[in-house]
DSSP file (Angstrom, degrees, kcal/mol; ACC not computed):
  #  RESIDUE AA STRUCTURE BP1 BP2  ACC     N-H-->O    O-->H-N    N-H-->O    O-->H-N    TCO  KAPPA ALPHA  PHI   PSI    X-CA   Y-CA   Z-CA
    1    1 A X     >        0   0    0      0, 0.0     4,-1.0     0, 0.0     5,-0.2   0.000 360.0 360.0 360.0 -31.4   45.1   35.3   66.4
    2    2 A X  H >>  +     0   0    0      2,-0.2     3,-4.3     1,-0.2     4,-1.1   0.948 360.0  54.1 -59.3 -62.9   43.3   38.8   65.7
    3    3 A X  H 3> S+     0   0    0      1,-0.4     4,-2.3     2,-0.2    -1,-0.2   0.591 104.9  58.3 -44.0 -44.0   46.8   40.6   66.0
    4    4 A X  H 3> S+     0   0    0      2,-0.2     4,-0.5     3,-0.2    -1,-0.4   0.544 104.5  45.8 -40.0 -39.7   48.0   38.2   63.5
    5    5 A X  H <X S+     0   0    0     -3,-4.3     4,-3.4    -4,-1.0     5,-0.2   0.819 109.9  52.9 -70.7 -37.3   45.7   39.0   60.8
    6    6 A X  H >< S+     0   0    0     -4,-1.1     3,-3.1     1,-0.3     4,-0.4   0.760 104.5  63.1 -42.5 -93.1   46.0   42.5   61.2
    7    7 A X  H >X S+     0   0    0     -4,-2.3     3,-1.5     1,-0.3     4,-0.5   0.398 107.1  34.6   4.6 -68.9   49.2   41.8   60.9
    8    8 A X  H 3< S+     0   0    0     -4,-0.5    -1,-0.3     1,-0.3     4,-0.2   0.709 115.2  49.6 -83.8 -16.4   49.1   40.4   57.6
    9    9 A X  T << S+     0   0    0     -4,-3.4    -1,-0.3    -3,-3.1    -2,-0.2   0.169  87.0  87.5-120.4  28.1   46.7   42.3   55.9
   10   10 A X  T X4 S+     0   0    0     -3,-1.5     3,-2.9    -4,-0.4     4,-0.4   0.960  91.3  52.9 -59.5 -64.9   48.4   45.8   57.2
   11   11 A X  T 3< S+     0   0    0     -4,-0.5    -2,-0.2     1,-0.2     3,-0.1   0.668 112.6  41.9 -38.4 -35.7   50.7   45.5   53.9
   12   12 A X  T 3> S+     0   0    0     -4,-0.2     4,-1.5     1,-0.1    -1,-0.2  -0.050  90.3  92.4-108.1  10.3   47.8   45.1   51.4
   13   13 A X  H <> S+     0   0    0     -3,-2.9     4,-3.0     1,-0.2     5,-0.2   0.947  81.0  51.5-105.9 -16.0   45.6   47.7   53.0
   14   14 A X  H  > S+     0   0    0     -4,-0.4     4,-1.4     2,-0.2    -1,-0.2   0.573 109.5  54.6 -12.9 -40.3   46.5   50.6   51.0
   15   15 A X  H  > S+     0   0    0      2,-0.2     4,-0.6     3,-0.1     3,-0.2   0.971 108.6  48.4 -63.7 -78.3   45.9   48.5   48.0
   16   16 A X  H  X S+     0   0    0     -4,-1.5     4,-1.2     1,-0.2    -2,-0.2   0.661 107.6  52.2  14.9 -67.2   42.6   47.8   49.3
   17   17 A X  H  X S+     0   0    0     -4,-3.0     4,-1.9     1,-0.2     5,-0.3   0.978 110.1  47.7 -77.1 -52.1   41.8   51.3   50.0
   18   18 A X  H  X S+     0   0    0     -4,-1.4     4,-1.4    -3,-0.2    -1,-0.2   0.763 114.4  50.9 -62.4 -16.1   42.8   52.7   46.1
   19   19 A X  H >X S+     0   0    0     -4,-0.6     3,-4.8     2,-0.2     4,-0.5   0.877 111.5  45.3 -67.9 -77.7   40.7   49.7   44.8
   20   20 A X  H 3< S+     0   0    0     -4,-1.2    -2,-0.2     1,-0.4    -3,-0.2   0.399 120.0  41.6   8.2 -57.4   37.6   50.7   47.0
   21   21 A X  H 3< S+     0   0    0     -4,-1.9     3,-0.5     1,-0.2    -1,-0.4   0.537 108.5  61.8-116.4 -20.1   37.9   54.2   46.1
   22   22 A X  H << S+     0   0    0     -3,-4.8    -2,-0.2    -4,-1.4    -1,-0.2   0.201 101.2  52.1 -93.5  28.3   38.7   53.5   42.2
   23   23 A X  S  < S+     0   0    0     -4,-0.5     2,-0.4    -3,-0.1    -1,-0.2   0.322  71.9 112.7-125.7  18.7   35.7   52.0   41.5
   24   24 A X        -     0   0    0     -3,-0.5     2,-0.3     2,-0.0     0, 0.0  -0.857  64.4-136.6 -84.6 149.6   33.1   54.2   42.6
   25   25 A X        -     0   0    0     -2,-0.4     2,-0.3    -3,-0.0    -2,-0.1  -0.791  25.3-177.9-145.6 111.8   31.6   55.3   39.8
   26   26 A X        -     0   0    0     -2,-0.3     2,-0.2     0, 0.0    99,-0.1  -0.952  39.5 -92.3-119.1 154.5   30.7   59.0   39.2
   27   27 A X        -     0   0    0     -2,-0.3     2,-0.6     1,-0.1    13,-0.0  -0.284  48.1-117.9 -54.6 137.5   29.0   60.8   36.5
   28   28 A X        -     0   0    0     12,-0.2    97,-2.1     1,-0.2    96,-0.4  -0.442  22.5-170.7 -82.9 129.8   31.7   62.2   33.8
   29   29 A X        +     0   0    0     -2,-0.6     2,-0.6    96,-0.1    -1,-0.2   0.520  48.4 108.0-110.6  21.2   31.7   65.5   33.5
   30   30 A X  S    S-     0   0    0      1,-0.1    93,-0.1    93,-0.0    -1,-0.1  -0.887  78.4-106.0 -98.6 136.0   34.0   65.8   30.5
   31   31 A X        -     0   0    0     -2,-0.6     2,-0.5    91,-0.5    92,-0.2   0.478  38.0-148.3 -35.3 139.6   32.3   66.8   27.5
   32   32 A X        -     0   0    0     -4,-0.1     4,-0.2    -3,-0.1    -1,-0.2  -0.955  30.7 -77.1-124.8 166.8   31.9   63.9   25.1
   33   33 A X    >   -     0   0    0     -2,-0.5     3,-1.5     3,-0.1   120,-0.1   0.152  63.4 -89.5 -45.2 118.1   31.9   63.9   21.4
   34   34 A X  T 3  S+     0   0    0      1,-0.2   120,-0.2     2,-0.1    -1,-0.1  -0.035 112.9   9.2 -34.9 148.7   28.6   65.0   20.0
   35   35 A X  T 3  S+     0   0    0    118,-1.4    -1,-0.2     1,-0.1     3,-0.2   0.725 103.9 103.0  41.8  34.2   25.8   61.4   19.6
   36   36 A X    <   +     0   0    0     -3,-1.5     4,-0.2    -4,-0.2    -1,-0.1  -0.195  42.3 101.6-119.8  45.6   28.6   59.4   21.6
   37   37 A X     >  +     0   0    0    116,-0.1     4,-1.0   114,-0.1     5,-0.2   0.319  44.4 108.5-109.5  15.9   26.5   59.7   24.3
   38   38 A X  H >> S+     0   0    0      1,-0.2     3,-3.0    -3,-0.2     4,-3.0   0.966  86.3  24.2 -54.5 -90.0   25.1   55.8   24.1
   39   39 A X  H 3> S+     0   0    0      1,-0.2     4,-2.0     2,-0.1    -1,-0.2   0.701 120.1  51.7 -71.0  -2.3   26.8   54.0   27.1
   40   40 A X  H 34 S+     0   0    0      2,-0.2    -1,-0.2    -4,-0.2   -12,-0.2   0.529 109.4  49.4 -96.1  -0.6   27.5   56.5   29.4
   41   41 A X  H <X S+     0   0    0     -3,-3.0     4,-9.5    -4,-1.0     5,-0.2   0.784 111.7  52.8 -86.7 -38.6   23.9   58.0   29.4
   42   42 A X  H  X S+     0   0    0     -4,-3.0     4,-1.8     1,-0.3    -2,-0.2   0.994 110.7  47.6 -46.8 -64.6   22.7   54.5   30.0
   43   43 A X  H  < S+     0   0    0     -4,-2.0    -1,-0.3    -5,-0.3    -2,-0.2   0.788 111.8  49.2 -55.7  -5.1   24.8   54.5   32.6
   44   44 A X  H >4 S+     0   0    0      2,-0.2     3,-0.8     3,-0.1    -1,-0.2   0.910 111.6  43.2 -72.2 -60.7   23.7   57.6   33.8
   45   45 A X  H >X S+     0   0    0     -4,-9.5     3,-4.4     1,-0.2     4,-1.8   0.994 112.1  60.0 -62.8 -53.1   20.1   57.1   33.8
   46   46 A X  T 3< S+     0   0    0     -4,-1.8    -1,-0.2     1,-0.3    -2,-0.2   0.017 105.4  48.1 -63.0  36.4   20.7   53.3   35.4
   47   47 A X  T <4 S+     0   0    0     -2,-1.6    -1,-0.3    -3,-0.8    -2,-0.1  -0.104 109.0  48.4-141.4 -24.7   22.4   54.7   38.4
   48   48 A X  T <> S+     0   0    0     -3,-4.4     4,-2.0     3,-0.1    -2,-0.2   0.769 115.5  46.5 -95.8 -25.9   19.9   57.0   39.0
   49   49 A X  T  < S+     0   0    0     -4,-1.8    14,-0.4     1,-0.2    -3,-0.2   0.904 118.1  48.4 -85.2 -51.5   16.9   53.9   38.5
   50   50 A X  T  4 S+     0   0    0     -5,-0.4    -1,-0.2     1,-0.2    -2,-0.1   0.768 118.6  30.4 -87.4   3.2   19.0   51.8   40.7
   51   51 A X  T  4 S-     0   0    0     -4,-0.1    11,-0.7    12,-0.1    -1,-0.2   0.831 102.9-146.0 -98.0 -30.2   19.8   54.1   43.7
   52   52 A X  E  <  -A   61   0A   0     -4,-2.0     2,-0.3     9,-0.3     9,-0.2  -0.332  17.2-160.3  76.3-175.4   16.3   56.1   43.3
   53   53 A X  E     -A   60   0A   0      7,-2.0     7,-2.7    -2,-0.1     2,-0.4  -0.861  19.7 -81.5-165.6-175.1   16.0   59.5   44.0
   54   54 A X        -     0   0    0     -2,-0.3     2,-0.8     5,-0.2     5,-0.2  -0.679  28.2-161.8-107.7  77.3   13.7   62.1   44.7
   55   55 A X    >   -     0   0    0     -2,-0.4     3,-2.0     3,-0.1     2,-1.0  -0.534  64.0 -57.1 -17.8  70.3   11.8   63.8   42.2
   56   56 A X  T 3  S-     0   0    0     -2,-0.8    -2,-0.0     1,-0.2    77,-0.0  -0.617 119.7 -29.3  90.9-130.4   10.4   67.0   43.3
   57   57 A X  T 3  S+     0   0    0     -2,-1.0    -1,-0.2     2,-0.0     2,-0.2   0.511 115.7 107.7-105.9   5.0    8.3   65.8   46.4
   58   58 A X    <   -     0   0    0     -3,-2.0     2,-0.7     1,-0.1    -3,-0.1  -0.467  64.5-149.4 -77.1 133.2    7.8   62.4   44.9
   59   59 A X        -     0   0    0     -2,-0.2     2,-0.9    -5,-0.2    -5,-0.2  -0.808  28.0-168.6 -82.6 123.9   10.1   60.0   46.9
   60   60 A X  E     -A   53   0A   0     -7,-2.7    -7,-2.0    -2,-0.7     2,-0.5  -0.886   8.1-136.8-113.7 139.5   10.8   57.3   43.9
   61   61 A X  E     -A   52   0A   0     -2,-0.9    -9,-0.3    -9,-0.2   -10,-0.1  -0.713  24.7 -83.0-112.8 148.2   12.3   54.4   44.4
   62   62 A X        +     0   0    0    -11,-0.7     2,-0.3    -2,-0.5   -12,-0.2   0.286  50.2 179.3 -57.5 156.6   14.9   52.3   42.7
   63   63 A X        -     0   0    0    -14,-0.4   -11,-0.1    -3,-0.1    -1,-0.1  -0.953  35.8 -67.5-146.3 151.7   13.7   50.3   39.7
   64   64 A X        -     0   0    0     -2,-0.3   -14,-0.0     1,-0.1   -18,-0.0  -0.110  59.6-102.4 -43.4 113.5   15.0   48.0   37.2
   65   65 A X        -     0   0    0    -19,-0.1     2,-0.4     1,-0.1    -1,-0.1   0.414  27.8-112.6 -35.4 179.5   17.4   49.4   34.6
   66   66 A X        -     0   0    0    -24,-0.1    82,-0.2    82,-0.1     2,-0.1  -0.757  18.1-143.4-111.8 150.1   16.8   50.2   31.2
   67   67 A X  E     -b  148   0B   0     80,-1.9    82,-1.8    -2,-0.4     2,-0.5  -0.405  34.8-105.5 -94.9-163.4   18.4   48.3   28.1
   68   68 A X  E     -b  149   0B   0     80,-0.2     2,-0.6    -2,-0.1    82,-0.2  -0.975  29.3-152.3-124.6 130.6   19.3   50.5   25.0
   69   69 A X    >>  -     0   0    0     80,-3.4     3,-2.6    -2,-0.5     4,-0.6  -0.529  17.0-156.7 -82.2  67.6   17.6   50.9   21.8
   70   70 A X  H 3> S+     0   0    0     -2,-0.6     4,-1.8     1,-0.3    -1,-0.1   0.513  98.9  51.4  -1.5 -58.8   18.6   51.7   18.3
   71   71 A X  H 3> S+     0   0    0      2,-0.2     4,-1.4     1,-0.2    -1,-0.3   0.814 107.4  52.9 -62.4 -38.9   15.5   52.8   17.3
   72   72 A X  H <4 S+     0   0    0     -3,-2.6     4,-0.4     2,-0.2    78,-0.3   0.754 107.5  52.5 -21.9 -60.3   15.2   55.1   20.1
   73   73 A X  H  X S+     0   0    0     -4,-0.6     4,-0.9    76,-0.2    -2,-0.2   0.583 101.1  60.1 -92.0   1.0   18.2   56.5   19.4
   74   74 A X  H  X S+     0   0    0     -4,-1.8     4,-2.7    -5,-0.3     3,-0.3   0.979 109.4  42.9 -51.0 -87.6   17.4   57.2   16.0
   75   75 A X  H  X S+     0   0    0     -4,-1.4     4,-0.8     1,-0.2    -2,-0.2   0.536 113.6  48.4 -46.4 -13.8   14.7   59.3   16.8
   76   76 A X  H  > S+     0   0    0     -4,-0.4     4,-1.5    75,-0.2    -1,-0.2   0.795 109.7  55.1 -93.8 -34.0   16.4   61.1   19.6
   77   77 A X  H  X S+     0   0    0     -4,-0.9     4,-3.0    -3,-0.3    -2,-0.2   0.904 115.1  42.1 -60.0 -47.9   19.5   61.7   17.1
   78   78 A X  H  X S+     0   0    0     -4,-2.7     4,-1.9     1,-0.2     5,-0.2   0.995 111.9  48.4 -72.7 -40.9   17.0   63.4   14.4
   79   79 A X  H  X S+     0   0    0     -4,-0.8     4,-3.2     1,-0.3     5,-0.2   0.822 110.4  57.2 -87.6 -17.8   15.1   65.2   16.5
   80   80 A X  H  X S+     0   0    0     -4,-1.5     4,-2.8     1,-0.2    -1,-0.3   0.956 113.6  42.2 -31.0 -71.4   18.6   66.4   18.1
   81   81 A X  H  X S+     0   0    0     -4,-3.0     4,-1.6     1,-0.2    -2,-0.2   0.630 107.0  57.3 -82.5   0.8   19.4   67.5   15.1
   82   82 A X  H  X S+     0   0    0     -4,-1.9     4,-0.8     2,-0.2     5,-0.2   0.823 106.1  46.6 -76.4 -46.6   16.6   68.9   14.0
   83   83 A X  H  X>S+     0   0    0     -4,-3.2     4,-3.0    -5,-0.2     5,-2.0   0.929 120.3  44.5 -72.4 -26.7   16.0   71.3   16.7
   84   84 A X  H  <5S+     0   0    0     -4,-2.8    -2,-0.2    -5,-0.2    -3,-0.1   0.993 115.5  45.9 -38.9 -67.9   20.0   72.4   16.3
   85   85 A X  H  <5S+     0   0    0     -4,-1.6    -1,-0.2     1,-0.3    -3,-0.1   0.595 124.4  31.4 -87.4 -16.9   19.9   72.4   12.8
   86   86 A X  H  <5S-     0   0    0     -4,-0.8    -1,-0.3     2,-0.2    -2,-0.2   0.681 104.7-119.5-113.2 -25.6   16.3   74.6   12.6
   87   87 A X  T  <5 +     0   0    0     -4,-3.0     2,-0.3     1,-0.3    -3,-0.2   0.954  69.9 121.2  87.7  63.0   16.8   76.7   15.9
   88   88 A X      < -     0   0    0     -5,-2.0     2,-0.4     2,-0.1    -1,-0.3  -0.976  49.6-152.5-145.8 151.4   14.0   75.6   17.7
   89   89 A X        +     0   0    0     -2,-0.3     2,-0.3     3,-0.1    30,-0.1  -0.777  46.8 116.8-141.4  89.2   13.3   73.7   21.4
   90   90 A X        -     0   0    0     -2,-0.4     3,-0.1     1,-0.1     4,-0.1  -0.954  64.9-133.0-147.5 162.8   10.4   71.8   21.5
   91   91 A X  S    S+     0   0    0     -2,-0.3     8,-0.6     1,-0.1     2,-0.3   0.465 102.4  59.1 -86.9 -12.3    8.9   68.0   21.9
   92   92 A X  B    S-F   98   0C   0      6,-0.1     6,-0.2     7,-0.1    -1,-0.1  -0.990  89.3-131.9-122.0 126.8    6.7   68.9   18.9
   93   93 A X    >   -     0   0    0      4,-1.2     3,-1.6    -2,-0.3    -2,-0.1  -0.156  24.6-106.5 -80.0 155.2    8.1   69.8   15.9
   94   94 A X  T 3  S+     0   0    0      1,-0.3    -1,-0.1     2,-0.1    -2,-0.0   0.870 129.1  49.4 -44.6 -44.5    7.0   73.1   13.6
   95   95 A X  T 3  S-     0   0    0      1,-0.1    -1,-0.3     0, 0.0    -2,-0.0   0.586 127.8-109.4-119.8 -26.3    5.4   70.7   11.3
   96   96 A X    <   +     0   0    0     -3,-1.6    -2,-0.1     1,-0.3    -1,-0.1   0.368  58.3 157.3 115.9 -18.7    3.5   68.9   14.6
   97   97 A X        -     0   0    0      1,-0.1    -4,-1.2    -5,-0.1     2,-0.5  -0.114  29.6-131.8 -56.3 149.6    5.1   65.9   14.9
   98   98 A X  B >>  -F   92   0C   0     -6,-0.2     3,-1.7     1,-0.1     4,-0.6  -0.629  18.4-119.7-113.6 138.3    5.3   64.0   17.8
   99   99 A X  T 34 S+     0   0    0     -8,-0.6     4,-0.5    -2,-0.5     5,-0.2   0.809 120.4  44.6 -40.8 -59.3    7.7   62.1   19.9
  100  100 A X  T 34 S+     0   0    0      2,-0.2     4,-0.5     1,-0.2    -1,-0.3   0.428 109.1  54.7 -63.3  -0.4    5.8   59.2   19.3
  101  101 A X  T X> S+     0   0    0     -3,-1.7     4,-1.3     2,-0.2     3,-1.1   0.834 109.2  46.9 -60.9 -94.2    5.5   59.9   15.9
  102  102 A X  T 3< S+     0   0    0     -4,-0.6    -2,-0.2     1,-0.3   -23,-0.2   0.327 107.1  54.9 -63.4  18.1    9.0   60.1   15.5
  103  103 A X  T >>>S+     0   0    0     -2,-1.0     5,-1.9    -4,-0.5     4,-1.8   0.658 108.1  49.5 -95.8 -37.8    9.8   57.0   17.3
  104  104 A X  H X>5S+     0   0    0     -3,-1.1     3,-1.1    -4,-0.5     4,-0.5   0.982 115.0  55.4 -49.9 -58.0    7.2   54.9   14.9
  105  105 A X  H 3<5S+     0   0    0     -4,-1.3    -1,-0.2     1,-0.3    -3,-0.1   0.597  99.9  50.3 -55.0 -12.3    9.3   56.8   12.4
  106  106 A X  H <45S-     0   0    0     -3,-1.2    -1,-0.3    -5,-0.4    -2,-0.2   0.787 123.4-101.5 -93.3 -46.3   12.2   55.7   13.4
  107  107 A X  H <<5S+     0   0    0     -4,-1.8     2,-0.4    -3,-1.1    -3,-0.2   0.547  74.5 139.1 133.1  25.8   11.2   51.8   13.4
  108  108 A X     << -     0   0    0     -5,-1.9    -1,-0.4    -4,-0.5    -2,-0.1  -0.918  33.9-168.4-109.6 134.9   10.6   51.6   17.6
  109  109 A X        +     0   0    0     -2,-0.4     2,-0.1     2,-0.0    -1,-0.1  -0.443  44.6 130.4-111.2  41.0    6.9   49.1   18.0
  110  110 A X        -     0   0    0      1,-0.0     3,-0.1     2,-0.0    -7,-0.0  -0.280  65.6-129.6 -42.7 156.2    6.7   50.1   21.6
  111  111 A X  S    S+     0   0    0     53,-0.7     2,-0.4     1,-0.2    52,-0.0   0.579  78.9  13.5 -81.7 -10.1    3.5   51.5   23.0
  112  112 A X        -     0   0    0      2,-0.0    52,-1.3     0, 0.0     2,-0.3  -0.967  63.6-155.8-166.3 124.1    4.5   54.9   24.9
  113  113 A X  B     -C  163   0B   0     -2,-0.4     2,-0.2    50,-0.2    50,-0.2  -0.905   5.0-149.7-122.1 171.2    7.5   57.0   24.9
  114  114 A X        -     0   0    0     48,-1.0     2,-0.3    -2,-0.3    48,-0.2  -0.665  15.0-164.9-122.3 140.3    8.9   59.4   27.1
  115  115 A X        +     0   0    0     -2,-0.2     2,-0.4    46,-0.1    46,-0.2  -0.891  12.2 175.7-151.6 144.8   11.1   62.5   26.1
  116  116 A X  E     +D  160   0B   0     44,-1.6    44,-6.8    -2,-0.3     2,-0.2  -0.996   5.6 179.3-146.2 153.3   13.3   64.7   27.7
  117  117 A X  E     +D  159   0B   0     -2,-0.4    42,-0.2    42,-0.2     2,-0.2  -0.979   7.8 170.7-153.1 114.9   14.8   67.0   26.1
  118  118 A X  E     -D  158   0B   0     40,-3.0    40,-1.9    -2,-0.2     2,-0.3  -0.474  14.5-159.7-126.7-157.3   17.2   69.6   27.6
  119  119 A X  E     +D  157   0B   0     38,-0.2    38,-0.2    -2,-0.2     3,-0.1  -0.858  67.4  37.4-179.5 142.5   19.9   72.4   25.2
  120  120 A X  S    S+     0   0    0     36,-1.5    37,-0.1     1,-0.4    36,-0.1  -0.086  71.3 124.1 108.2 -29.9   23.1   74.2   26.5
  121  121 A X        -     0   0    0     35,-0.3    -1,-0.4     1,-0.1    35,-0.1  -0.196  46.2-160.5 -71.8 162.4   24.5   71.7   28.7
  122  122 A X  S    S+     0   0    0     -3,-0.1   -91,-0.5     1,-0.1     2,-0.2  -0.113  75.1  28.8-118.1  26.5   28.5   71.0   27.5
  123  123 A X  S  > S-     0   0    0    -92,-0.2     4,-2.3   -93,-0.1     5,-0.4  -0.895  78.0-115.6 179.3 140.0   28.5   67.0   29.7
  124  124 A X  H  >>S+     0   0    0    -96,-0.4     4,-9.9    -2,-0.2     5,-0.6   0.989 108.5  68.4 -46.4 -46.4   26.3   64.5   30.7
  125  125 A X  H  >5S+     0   0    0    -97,-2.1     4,-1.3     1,-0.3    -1,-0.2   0.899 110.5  40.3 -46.3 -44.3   26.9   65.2   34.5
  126  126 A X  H  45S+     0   0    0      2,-0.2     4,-0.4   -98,-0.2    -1,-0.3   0.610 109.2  53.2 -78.1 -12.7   25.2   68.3   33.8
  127  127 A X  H  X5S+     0   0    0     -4,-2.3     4,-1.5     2,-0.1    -2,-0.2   0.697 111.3  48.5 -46.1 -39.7   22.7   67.4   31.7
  128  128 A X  H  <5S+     0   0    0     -4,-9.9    -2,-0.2    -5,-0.4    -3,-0.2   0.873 109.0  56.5 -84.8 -21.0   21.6   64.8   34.1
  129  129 A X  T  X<S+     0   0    0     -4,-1.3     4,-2.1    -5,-0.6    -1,-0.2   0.770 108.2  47.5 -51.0 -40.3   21.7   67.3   37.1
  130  130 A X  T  4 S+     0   0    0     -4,-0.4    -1,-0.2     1,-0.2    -2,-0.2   0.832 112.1  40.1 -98.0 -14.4   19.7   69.3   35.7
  131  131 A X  T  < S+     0   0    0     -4,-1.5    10,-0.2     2,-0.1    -1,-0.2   0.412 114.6  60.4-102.2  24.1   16.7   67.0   34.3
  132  132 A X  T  4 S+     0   0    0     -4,-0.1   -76,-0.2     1,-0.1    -2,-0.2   0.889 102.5  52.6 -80.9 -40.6   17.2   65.2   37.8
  133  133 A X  S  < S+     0   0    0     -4,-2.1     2,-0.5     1,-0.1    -2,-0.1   0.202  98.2  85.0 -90.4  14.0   16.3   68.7   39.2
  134  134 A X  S  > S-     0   0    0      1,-0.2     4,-3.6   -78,-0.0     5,-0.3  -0.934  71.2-148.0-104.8 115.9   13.2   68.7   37.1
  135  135 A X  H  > S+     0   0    0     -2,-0.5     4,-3.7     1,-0.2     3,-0.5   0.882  95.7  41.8  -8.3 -94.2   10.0   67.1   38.4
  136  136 A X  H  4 S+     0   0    0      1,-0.2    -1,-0.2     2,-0.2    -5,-0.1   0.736 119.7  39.2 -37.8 -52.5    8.7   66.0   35.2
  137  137 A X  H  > S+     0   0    0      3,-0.1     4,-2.1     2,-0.1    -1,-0.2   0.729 109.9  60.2 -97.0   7.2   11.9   64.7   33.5
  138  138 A X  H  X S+     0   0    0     -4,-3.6     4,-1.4    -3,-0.5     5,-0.2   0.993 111.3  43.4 -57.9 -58.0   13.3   63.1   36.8
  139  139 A X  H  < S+     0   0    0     -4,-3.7    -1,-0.2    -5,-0.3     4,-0.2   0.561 107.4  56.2 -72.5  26.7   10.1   60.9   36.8
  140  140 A X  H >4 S+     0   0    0     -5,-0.4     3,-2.8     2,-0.1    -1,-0.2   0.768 112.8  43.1-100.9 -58.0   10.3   60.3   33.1
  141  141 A X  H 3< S+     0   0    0     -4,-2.1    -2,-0.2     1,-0.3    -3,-0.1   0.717 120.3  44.0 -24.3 -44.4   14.0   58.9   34.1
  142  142 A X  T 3< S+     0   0    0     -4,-1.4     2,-0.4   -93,-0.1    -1,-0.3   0.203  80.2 129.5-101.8  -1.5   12.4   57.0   37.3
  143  143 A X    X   -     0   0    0     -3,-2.8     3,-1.2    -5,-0.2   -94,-0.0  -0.490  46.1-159.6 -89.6 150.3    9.5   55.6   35.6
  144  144 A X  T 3  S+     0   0    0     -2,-0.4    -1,-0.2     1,-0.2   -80,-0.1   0.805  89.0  60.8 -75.9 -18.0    9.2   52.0   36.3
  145  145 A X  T 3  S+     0   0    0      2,-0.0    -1,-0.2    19,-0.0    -2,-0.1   0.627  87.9  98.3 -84.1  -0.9    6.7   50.9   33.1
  146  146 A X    <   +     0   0    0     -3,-1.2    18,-0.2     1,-0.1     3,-0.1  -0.329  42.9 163.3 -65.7 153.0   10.0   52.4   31.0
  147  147 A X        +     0   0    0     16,-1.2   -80,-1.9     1,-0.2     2,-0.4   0.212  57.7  22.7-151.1  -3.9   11.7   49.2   30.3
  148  148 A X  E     -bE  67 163B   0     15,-1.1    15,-5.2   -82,-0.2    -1,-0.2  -0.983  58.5-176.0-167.6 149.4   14.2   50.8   27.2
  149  149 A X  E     -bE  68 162B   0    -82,-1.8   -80,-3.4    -2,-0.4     2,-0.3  -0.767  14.3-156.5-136.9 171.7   15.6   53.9   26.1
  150  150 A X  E     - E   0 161B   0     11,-1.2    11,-2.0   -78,-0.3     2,-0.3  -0.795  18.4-174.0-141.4 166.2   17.9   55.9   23.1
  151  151 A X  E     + E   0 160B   0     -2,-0.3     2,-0.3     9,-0.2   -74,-0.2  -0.925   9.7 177.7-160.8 155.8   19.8   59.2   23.6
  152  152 A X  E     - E   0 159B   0      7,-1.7     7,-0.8    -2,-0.3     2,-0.3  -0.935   9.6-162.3-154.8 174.5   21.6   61.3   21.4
  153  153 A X  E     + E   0 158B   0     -2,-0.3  -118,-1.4     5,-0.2     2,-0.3  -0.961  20.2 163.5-143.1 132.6   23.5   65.0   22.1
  154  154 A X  E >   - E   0 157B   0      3,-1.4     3,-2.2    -2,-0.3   -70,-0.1  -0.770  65.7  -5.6-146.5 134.5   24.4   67.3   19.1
  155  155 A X  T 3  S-     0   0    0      1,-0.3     2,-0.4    -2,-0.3    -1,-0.1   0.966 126.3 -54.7  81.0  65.6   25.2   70.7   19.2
  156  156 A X  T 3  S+     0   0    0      1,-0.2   -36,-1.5   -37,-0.1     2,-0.4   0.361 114.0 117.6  52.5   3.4   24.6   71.3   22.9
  157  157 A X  E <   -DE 119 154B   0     -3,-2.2    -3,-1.4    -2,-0.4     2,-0.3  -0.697  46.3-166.7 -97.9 131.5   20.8   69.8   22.2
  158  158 A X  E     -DE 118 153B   0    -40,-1.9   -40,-3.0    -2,-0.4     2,-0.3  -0.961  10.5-178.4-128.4 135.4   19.9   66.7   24.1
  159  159 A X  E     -DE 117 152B   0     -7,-0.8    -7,-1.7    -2,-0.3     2,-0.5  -0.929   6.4-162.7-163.6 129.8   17.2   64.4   23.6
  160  160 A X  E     -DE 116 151B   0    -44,-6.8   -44,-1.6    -2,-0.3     2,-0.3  -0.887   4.9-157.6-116.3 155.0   16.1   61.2   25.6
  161  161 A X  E     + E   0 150B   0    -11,-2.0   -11,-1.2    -2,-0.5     2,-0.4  -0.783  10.7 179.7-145.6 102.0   14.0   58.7   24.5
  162  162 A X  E     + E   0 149B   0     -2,-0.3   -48,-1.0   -13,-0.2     2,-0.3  -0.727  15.4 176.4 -98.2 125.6   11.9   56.0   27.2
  163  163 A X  E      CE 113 148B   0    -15,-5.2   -16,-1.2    -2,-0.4   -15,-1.1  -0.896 360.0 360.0-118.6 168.5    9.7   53.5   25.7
  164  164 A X              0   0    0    -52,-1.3   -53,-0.7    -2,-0.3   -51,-0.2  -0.196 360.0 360.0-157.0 360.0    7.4   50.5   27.0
C-alpha cells in the first residue's frame, strides 16, 4: 500500500516542491518607488513580530502584528520629507518638534509613539537589516504594547512610525 502511494504522488512531487519553495516569503530587496513603502514595510515589520528576534542581547519574542495607519503615515511622510528636503537627520525637528507632536499633528489620538528613523538605504531589506541590527530600533519594531504603525521613504530617508 505504501509503494502505491509513492507511487502516485511521485508525478506531482516536483510540483509540490516549486510550490513549497515559491511561497516563502523573503524581504524585497528591490528598491521601491519613494512613500510606496505601505504594504511591504508592514509586511516587513510583521514577519519580524511574528518570528521574534533578538535585539541586541534582549531575546524578544514573537508578538501580535501591527495594523496600518494613515495618520501615522502622514507624519512619517512629512517628517521624511522634511529631513530630505532641509538636510537634516533627527527625531526632533530644528524648530523642536516632536514625534509625538507630529503624530497629534497629523490627526493619530494614540497615547505613545515610536520612531525609527534610518537615511541612505536604497530597499527595504536593507533598511530593515539595519534597524534590526540596532538595539533600540529592533525593540521599537518588537515592542508588544505597539498595536499600529505608518511608514514612509523619500529620498533615501526613512521614517517609521509605532503607536498604542
Amino acid at each position: 500500500m505504501r509503494h502505491y502511494i509513492i507511487k502516485k504522488l511521485f508525478p506531482i512531487l516536483p510540483f509540490l516542491f516549486i510550490l513549497f519553495f515559491a511561497s516563502c516569503k523573503k524581504d524585497s530587496t528591490a528598491p521601491i518607488p519613494e512613500g510606496q513603502v505601505q504594504l511591504a514595510m508592514l509586511d516587513s515589520v510583521n514577519n519580524l513580530r511574528a518570528a521574534g528576534c533578538k535585539c541586541g542581547s534582549f531575546v524578544m519574542p514573537p508578538v501580535k502584528p501591527l495594523i496600518w495607519n494613515n495618520s501615522l503615515a502622514k507624519s512619517a511622510e512629512g517628517h521624511a520629507k522634511d529631513m530630505s528636503n532641509r538636510q537634516y537627520f533627527a527625531h526632533i525637528s530644528p524648530e523642536g518638534t516632536s514625534p509625538i507632536q507630529r503624530a497629534f499633528n497629523a490627526g493619530y489620538t494614540g497615547n505613545t509613539i515610536e520612531e525609527n528613523i534610518a537615511k541612505g538605504y536604497s530597499n527595504i531589506g536593507s533598511v530593515m537589516a539595519g534597524w534590526k541590527a540596532s538595539e533600540d530600533h529592533c525593540k521599537a519594531m518588537m515592542d508588544p504594547m505597539s498595536i499600529e504603525m505608518g511608514a514612509y521613504a523619500y529620498n533615501s530617508y526613512w521614517v517609521q512610525e509605532f503607536g498604542h
